[in-house]
PQR file of N, CA, C, O and H, with PARSE charges and radii, in Angstrom:
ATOM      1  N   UNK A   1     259.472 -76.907  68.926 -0.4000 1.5000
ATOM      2  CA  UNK A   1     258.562 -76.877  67.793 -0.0000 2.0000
ATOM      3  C   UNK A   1     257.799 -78.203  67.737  0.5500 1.7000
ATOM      4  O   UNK A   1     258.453 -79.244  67.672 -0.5500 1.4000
ATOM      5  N   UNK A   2     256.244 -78.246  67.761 -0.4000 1.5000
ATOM      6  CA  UNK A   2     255.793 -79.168  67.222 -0.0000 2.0000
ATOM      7  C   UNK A   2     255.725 -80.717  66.426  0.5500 1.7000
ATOM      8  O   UNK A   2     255.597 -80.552  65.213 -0.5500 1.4000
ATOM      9  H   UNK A   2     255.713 -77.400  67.814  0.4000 1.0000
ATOM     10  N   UNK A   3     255.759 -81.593  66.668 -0.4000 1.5000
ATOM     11  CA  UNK A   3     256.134 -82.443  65.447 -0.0000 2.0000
ATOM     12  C   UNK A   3     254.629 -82.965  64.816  0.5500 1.7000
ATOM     13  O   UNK A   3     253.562 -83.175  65.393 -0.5500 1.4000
ATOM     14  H   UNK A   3     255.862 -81.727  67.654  0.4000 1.0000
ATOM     15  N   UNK A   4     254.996 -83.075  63.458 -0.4000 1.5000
ATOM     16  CA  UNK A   4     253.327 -83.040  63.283 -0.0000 2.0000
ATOM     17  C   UNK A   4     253.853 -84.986  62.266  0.5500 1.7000
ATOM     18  O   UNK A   4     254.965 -85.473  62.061 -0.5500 1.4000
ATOM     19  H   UNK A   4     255.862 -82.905  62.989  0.4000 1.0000
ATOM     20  N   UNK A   5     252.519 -85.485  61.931 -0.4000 1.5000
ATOM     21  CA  UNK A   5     252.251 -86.222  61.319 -0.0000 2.0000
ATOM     22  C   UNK A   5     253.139 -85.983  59.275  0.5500 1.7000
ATOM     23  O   UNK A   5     253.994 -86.513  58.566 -0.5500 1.4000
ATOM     24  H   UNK A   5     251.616 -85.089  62.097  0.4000 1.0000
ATOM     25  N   UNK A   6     252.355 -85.088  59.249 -0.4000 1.5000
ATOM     26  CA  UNK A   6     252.613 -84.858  57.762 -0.0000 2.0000
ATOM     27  C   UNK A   6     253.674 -84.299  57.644  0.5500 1.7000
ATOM     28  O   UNK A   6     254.488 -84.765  56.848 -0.5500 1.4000
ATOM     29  H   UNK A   6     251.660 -84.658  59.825  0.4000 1.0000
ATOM     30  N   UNK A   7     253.860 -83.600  58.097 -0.4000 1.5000
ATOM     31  CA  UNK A   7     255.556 -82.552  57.891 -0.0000 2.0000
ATOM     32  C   UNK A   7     256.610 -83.046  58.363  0.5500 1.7000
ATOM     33  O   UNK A   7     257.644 -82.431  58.103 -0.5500 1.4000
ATOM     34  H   UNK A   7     253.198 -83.221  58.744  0.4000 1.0000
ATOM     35  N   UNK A   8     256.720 -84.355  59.240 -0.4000 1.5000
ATOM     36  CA  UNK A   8     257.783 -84.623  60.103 -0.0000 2.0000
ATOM     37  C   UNK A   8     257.564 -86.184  60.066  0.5500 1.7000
ATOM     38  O   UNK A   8     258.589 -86.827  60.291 -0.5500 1.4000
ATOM     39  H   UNK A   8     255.880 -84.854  59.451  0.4000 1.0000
ATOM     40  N   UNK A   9     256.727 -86.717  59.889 -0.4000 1.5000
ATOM     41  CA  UNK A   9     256.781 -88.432  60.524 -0.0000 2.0000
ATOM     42  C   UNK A   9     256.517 -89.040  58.620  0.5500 1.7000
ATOM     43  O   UNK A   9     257.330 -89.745  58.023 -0.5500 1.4000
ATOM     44  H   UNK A   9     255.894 -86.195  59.707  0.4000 1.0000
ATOM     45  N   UNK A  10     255.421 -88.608  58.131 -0.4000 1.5000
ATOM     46  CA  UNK A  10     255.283 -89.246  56.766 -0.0000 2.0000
ATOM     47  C   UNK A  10     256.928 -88.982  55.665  0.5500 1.7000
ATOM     48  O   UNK A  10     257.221 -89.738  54.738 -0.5500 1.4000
ATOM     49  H   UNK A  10     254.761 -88.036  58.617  0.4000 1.0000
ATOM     50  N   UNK A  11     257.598 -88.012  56.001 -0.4000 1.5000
ATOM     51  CA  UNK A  11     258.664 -87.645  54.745 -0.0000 2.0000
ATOM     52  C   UNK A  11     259.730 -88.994  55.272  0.5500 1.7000
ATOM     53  O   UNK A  11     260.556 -89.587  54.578 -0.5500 1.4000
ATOM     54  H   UNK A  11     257.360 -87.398  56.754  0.4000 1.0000
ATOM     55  N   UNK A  12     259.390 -89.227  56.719 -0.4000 1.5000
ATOM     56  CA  UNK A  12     260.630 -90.430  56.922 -0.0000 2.0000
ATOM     57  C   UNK A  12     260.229 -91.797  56.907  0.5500 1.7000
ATOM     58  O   UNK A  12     261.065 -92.671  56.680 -0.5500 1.4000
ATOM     59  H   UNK A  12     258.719 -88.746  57.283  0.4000 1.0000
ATOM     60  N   UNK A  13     259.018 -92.071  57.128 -0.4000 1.5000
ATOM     61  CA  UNK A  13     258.757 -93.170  56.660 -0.0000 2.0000
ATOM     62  C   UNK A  13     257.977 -93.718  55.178  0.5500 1.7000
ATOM     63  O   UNK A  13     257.668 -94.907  55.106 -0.5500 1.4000
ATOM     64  H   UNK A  13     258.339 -91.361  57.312  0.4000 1.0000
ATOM     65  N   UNK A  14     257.720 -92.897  54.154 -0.4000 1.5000
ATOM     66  CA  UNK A  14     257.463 -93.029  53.259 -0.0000 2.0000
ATOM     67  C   UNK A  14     257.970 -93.815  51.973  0.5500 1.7000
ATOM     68  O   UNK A  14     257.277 -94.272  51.065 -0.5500 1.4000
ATOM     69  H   UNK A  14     257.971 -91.931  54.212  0.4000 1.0000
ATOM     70  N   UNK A  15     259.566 -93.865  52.145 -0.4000 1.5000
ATOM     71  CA  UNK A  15     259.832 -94.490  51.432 -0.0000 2.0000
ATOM     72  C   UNK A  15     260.193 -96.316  51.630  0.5500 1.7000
ATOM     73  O   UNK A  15     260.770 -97.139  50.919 -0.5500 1.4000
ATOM     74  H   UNK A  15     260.129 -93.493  52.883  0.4000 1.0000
ATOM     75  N   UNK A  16     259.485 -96.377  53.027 -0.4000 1.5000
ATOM     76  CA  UNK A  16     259.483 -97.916  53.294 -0.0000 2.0000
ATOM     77  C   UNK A  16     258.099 -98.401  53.414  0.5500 1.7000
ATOM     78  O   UNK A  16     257.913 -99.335  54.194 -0.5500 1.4000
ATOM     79  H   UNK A  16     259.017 -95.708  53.604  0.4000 1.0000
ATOM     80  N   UNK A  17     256.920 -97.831  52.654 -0.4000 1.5000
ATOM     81  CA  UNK A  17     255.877 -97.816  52.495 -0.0000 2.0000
ATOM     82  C   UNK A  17     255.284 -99.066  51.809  0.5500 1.7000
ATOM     83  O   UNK A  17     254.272 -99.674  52.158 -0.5500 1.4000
ATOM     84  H   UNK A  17     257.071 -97.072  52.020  0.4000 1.0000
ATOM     85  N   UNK A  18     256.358 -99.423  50.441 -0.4000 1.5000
ATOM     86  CA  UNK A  18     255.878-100.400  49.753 -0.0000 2.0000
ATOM     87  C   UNK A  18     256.111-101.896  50.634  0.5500 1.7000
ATOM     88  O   UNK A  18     255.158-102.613  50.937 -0.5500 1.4000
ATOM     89  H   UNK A  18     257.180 -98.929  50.158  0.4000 1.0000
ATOM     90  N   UNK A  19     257.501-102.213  50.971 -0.4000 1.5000
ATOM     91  CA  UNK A  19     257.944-103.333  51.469 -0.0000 2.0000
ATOM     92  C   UNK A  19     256.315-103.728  52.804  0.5500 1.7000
ATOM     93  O   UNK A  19     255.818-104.850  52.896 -0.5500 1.4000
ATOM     94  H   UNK A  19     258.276-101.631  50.725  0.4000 1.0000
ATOM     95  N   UNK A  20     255.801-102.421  53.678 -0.4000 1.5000
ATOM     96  CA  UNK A  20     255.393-102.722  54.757 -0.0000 2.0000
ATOM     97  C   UNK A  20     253.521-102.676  54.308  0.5500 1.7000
ATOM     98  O   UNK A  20     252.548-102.453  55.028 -0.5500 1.4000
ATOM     99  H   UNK A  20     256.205-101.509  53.603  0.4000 1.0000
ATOM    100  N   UNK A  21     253.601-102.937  53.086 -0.4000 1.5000
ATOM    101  CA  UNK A  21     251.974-102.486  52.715 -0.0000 2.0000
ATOM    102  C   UNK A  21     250.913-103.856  53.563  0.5500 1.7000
ATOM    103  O   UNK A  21     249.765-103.898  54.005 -0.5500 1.4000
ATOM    104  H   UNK A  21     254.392-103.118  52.501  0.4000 1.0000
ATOM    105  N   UNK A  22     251.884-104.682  53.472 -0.4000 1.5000
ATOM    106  CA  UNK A  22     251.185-106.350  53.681 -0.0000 2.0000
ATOM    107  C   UNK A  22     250.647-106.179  54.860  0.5500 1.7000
ATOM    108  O   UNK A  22     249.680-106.759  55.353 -0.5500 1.4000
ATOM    109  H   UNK A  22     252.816-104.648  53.112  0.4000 1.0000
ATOM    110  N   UNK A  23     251.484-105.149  55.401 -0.4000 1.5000
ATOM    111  CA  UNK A  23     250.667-105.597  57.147 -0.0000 2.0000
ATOM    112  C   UNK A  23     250.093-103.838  57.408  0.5500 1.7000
ATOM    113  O   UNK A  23     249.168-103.674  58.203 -0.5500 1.4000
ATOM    114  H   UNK A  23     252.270-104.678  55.001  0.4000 1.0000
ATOM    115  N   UNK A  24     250.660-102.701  56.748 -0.4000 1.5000
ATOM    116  CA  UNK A  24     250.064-101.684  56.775 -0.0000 2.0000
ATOM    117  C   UNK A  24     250.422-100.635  56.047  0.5500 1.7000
ATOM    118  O   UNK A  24     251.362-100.754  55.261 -0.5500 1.4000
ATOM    119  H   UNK A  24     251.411-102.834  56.102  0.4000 1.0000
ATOM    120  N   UNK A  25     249.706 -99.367  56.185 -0.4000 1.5000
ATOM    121  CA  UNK A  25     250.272 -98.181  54.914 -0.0000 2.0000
ATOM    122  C   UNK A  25     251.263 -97.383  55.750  0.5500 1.7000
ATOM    123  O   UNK A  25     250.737 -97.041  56.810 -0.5500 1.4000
ATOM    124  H   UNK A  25     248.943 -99.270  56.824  0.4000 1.0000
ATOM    125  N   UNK A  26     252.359 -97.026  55.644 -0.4000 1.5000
ATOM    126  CA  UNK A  26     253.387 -96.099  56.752 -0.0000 2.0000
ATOM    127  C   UNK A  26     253.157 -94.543  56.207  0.5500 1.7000
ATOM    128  O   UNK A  26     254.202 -93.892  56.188 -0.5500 1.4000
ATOM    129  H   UNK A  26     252.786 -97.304  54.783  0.4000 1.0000
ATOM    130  N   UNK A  27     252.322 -94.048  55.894 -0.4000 1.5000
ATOM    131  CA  UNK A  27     251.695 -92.834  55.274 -0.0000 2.0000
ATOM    132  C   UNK A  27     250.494 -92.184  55.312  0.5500 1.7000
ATOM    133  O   UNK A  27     250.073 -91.079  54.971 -0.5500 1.4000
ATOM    134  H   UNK A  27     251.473 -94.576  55.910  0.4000 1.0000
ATOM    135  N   UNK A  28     249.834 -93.686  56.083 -0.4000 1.5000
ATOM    136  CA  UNK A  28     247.972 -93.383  56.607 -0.0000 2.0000
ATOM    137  C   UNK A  28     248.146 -93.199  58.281  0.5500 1.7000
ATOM    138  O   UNK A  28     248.282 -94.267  58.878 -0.5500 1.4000
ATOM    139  H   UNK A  28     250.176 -94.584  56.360  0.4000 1.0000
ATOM    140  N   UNK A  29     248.155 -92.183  58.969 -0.4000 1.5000
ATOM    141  CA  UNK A  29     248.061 -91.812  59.957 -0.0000 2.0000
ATOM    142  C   UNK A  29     247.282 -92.938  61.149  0.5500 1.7000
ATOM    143  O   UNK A  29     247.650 -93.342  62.252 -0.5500 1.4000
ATOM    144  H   UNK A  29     248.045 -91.315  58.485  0.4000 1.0000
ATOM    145  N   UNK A  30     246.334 -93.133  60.505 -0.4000 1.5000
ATOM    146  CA  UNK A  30     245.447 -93.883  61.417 -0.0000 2.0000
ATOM    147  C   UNK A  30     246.198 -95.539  61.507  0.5500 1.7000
ATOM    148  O   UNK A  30     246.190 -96.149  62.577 -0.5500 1.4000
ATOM    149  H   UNK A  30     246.035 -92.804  59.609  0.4000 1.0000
ATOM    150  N   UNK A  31     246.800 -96.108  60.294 -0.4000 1.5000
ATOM    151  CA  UNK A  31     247.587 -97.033  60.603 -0.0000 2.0000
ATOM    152  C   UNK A  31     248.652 -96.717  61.629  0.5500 1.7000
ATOM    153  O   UNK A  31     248.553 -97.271  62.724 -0.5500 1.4000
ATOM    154  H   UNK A  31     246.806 -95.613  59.425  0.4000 1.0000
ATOM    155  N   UNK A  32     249.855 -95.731  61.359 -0.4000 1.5000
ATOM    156  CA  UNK A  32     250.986 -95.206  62.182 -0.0000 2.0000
ATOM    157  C   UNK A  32     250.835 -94.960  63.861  0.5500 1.7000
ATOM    158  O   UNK A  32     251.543 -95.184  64.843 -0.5500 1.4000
ATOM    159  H   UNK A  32     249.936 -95.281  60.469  0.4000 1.0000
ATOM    160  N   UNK A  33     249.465 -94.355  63.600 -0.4000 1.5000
ATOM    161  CA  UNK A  33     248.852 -94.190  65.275 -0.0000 2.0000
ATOM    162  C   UNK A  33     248.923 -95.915  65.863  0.5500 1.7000
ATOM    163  O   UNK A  33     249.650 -96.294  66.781 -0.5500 1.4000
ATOM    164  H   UNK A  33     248.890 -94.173  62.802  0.4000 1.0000
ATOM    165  N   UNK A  34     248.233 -96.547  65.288 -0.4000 1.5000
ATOM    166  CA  UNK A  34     247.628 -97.502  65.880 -0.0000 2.0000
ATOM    167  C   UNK A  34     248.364 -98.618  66.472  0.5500 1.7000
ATOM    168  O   UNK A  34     248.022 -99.536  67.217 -0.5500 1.4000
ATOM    169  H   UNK A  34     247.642 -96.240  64.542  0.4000 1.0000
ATOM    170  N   UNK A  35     249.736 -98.201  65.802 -0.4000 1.5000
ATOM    171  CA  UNK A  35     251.197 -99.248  65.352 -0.0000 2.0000
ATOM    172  C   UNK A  35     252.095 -98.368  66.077  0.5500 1.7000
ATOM    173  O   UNK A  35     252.922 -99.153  66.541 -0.5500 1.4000
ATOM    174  H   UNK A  35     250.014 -97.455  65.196  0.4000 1.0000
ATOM    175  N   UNK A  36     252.405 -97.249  66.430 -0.4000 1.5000
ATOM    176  CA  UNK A  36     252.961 -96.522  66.866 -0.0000 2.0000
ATOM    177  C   UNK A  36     254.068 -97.281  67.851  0.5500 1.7000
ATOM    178  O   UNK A  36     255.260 -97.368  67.559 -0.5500 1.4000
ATOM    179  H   UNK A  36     251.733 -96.611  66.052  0.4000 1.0000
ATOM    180  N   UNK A  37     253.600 -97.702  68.810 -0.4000 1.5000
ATOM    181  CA  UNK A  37     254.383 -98.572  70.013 -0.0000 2.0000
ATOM    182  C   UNK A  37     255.390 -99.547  68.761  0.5500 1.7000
ATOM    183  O   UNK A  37     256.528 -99.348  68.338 -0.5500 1.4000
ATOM    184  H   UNK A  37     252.632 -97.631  69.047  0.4000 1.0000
ATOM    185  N   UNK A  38     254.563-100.428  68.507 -0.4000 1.5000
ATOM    186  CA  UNK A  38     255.065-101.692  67.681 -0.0000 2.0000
ATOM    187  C   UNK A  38     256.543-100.807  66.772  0.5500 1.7000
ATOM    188  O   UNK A  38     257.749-100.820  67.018 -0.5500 1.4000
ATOM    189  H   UNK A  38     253.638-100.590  68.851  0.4000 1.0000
ATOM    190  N   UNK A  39     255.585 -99.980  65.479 -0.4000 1.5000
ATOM    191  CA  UNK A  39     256.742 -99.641  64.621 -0.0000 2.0000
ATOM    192  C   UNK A  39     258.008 -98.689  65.701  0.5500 1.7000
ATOM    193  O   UNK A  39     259.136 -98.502  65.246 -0.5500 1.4000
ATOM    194  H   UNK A  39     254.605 -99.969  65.278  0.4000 1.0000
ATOM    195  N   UNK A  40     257.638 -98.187  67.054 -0.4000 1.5000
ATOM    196  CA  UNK A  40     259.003 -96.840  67.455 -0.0000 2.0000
ATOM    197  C   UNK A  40     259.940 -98.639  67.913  0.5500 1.7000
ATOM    198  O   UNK A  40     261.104 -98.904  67.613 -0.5500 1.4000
ATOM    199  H   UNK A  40     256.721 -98.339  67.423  0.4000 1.0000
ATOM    200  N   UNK A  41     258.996 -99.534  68.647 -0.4000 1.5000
ATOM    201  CA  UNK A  41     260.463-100.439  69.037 -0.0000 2.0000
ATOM    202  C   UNK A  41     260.782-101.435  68.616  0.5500 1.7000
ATOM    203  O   UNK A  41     261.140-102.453  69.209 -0.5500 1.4000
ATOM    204  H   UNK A  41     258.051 -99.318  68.891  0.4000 1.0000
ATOM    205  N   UNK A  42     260.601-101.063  66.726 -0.4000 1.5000
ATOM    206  CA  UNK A  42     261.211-101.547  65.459 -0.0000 2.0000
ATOM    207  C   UNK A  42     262.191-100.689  65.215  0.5500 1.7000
ATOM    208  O   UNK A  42     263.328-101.064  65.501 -0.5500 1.4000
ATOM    209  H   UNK A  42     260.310-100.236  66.245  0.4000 1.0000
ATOM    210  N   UNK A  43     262.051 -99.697  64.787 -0.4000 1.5000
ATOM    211  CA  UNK A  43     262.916 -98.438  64.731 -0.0000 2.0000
ATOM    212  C   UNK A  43     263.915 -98.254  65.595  0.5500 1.7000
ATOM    213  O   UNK A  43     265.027 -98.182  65.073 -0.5500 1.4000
ATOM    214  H   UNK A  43     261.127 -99.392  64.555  0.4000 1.0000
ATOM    215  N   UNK A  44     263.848 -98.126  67.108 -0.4000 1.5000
ATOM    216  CA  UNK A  44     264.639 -97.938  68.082 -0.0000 2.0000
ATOM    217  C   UNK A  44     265.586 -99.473  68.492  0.5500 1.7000
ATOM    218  O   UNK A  44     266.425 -99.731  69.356 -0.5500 1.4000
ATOM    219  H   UNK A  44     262.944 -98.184  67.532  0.4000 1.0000
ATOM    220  N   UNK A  45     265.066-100.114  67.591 -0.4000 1.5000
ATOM    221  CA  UNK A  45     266.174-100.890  68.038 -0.0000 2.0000
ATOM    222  C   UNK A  45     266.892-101.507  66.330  0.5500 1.7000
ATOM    223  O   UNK A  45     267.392-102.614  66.132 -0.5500 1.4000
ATOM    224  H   UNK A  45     264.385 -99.905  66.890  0.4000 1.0000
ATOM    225  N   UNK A  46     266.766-100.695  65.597 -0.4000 1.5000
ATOM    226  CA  UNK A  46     267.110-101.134  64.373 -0.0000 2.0000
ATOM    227  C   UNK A  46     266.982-102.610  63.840  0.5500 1.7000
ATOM    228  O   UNK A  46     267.951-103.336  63.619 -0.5500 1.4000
ATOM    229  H   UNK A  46     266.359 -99.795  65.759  0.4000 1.0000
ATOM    230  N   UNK A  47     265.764-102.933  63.676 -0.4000 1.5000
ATOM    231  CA  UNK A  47     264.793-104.252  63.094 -0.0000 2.0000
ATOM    232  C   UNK A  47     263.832-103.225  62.127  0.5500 1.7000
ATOM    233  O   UNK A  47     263.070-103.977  61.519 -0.5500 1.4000
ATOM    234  H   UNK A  47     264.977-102.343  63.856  0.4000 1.0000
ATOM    235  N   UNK A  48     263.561-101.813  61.740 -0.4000 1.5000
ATOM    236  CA  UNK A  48     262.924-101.845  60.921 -0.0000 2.0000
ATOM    237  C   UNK A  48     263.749-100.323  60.221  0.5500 1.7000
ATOM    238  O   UNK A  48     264.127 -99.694  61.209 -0.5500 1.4000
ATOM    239  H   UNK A  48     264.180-101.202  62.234  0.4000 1.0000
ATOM    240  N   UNK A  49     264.009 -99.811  59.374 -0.4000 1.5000
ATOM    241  CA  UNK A  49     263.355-100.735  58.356 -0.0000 2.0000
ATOM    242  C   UNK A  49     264.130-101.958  57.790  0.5500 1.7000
ATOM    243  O   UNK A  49     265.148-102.348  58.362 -0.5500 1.4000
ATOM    244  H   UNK A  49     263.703-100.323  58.571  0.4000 1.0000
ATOM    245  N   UNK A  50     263.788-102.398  56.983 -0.4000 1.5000
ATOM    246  CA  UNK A  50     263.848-103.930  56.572 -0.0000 2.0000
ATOM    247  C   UNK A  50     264.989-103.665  55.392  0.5500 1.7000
ATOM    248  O   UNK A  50     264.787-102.604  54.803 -0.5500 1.4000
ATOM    249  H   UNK A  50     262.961-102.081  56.518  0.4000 1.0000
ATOM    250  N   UNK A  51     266.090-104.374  54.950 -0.4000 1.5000
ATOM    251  CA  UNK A  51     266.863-104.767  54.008 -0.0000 2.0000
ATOM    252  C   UNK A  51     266.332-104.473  52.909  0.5500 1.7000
ATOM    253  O   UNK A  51     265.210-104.826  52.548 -0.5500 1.4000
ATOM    254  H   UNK A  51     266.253-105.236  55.429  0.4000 1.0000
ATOM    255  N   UNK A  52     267.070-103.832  52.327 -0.4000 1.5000
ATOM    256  CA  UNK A  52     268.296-102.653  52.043 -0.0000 2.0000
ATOM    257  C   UNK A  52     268.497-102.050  52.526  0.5500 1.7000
ATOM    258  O   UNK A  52     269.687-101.742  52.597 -0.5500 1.4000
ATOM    259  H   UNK A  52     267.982-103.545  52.620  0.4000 1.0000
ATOM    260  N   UNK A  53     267.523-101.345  53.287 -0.4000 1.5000
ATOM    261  CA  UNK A  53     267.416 -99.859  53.755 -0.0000 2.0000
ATOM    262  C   UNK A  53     267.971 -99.790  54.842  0.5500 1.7000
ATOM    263  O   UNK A  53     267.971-100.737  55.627 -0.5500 1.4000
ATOM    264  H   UNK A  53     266.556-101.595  53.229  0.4000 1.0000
ATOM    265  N   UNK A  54     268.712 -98.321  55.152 -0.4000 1.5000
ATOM    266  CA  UNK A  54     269.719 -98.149  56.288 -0.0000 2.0000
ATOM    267  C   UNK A  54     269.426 -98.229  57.393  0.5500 1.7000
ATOM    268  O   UNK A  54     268.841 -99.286  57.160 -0.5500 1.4000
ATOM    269  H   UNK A  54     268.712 -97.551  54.514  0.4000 1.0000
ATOM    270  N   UNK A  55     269.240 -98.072  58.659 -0.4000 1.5000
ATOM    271  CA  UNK A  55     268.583 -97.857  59.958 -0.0000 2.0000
ATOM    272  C   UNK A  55     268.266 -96.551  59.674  0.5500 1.7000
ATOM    273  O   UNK A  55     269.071 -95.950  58.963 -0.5500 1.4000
ATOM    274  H   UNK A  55     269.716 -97.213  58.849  0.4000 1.0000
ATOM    275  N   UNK A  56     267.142 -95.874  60.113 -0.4000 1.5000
ATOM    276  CA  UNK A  56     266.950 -94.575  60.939 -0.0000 2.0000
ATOM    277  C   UNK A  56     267.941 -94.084  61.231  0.5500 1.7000
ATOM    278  O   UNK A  56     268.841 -94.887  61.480 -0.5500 1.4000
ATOM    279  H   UNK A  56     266.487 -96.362  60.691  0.4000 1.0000
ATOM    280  N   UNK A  57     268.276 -92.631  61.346 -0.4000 1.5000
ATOM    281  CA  UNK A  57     269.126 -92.087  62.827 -0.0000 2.0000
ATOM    282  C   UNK A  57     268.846 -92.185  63.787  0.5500 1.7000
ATOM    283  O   UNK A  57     267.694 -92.599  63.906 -0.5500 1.4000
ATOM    284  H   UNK A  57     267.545 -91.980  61.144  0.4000 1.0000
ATOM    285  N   UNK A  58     269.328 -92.008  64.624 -0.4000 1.5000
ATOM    286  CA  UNK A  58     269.121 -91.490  65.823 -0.0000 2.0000
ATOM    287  C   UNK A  58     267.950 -90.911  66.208  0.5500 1.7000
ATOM    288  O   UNK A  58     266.967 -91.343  66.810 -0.5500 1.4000
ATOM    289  H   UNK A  58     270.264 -91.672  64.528  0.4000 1.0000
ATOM    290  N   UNK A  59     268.466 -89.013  65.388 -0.4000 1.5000
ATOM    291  CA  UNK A  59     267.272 -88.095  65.452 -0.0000 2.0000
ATOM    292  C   UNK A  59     266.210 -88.191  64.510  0.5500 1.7000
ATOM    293  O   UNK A  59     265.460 -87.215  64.552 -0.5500 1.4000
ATOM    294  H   UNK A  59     269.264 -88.662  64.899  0.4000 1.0000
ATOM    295  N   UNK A  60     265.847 -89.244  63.495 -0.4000 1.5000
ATOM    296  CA  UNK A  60     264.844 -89.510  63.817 -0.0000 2.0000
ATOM    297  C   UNK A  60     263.860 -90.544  64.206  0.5500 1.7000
ATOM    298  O   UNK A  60     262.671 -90.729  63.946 -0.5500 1.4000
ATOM    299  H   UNK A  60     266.456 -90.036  63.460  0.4000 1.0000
ATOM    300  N   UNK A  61     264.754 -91.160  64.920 -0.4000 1.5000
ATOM    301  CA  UNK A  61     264.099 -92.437  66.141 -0.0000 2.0000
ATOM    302  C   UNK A  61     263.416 -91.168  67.369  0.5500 1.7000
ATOM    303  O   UNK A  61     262.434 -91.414  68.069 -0.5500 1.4000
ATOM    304  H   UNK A  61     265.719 -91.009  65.132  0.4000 1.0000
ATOM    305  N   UNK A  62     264.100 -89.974  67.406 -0.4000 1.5000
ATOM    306  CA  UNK A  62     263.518 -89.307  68.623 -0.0000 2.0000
ATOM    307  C   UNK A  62     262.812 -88.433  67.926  0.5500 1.7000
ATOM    308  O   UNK A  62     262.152 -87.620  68.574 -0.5500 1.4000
ATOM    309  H   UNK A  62     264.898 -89.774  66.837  0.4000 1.0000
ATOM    310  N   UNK A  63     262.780 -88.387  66.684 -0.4000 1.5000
ATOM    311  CA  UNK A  63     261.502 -87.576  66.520 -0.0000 2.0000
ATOM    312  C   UNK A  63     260.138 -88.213  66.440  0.5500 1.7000
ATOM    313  O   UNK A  63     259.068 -87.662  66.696 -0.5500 1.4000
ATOM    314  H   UNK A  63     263.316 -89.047  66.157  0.4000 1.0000
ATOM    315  N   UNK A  64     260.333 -89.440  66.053 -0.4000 1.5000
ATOM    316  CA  UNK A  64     259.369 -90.521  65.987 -0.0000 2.0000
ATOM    317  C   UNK A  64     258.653 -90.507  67.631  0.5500 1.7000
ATOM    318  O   UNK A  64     257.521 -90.781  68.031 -0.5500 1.4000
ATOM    319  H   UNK A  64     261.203 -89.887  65.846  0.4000 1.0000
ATOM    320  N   UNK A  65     259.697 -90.128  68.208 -0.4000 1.5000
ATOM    321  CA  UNK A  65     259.340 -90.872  70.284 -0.0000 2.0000
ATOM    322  C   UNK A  65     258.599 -89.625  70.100  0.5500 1.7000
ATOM    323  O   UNK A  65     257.420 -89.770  70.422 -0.5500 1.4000
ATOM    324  H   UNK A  65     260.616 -89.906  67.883  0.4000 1.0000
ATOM    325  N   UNK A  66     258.866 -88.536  69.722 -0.4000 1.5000
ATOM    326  CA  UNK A  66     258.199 -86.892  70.276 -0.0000 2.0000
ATOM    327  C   UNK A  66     257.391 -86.643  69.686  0.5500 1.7000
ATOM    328  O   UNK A  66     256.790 -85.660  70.120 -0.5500 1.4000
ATOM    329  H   UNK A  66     259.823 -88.418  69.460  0.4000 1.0000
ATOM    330  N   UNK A  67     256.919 -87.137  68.642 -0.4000 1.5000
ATOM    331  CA  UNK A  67     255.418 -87.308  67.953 -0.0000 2.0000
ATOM    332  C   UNK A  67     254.368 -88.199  69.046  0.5500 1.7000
ATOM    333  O   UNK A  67     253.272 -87.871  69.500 -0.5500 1.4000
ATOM    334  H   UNK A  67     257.407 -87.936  68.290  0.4000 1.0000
ATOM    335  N   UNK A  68     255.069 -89.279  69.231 -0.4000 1.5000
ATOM    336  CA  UNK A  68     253.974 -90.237  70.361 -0.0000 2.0000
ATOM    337  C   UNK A  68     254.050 -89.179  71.521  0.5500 1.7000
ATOM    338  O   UNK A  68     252.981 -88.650  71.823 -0.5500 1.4000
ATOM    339  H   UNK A  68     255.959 -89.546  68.862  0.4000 1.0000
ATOM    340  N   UNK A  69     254.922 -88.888  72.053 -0.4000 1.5000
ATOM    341  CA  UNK A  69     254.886 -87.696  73.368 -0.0000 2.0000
ATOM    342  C   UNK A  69     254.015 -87.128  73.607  0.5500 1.7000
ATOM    343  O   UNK A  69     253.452 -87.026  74.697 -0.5500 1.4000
ATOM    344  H   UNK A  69     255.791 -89.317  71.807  0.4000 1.0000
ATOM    345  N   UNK A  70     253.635 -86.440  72.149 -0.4000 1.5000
ATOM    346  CA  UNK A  70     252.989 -85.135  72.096 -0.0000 2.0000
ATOM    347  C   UNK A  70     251.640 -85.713  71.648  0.5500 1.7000
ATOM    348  O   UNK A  70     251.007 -84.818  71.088 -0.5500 1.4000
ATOM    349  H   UNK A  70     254.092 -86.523  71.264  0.4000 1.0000
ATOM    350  N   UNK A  71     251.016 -86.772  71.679 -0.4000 1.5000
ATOM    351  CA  UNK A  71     249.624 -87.238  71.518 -0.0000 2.0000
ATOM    352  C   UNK A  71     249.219 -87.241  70.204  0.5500 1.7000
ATOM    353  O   UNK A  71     248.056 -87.059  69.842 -0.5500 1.4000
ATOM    354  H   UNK A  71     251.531 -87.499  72.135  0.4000 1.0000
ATOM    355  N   UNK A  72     250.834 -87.591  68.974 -0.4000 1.5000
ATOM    356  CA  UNK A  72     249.954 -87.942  67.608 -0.0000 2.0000
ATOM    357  C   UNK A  72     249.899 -86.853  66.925  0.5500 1.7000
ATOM    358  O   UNK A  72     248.975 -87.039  66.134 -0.5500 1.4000
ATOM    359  H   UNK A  72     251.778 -87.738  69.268  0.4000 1.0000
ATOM    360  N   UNK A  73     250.417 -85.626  66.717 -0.4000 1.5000
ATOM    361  CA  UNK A  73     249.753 -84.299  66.512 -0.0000 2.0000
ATOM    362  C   UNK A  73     249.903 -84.769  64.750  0.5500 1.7000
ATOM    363  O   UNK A  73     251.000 -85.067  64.278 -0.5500 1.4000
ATOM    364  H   UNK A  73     251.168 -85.475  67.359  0.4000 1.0000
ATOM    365  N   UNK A  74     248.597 -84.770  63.904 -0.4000 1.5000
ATOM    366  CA  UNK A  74     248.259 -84.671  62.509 -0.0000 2.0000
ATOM    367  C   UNK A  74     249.198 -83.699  61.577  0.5500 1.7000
ATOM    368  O   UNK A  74     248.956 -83.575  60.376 -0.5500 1.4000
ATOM    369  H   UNK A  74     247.706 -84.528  64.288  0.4000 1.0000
TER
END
């Protein structure tokens, strides 16, 4: 199945939206694209998100990779 932008990548990074506004929006696509590399090997190596907040899982560190895979799909 597909992984899209809105249905799959914004519900997991949304709520670390405020802490990361300074350097970008984690909810505006065109930021996420552009950062993509940067934020997956923040994520994949558990440096983001930032204190408090738990690491990612796993699955969705690889759903994050299968969104870039698949060329970004909106």
């Amino acid at each position: 199945m597909p992984v899209s932008f809105e249905k799959d990548i914004v519900p997991i990074l949304r709520q670390f939206r405020g802490p990361m506004l300074w350097r970008f929006d984690l909810t505006r696509y065109e930021d996420v694209k552009g950062n993509a590399d940067k934020i997956y090997s923040q994520i994949s190596t558990n440096q983001m998100p930032p204190p408090p907040f738990p690491p990612l899982t796993g699955e969705q560190a690889k759903l994050f990779k299968a969104w870039m895979a698949e060329d970004f799909p909106a």
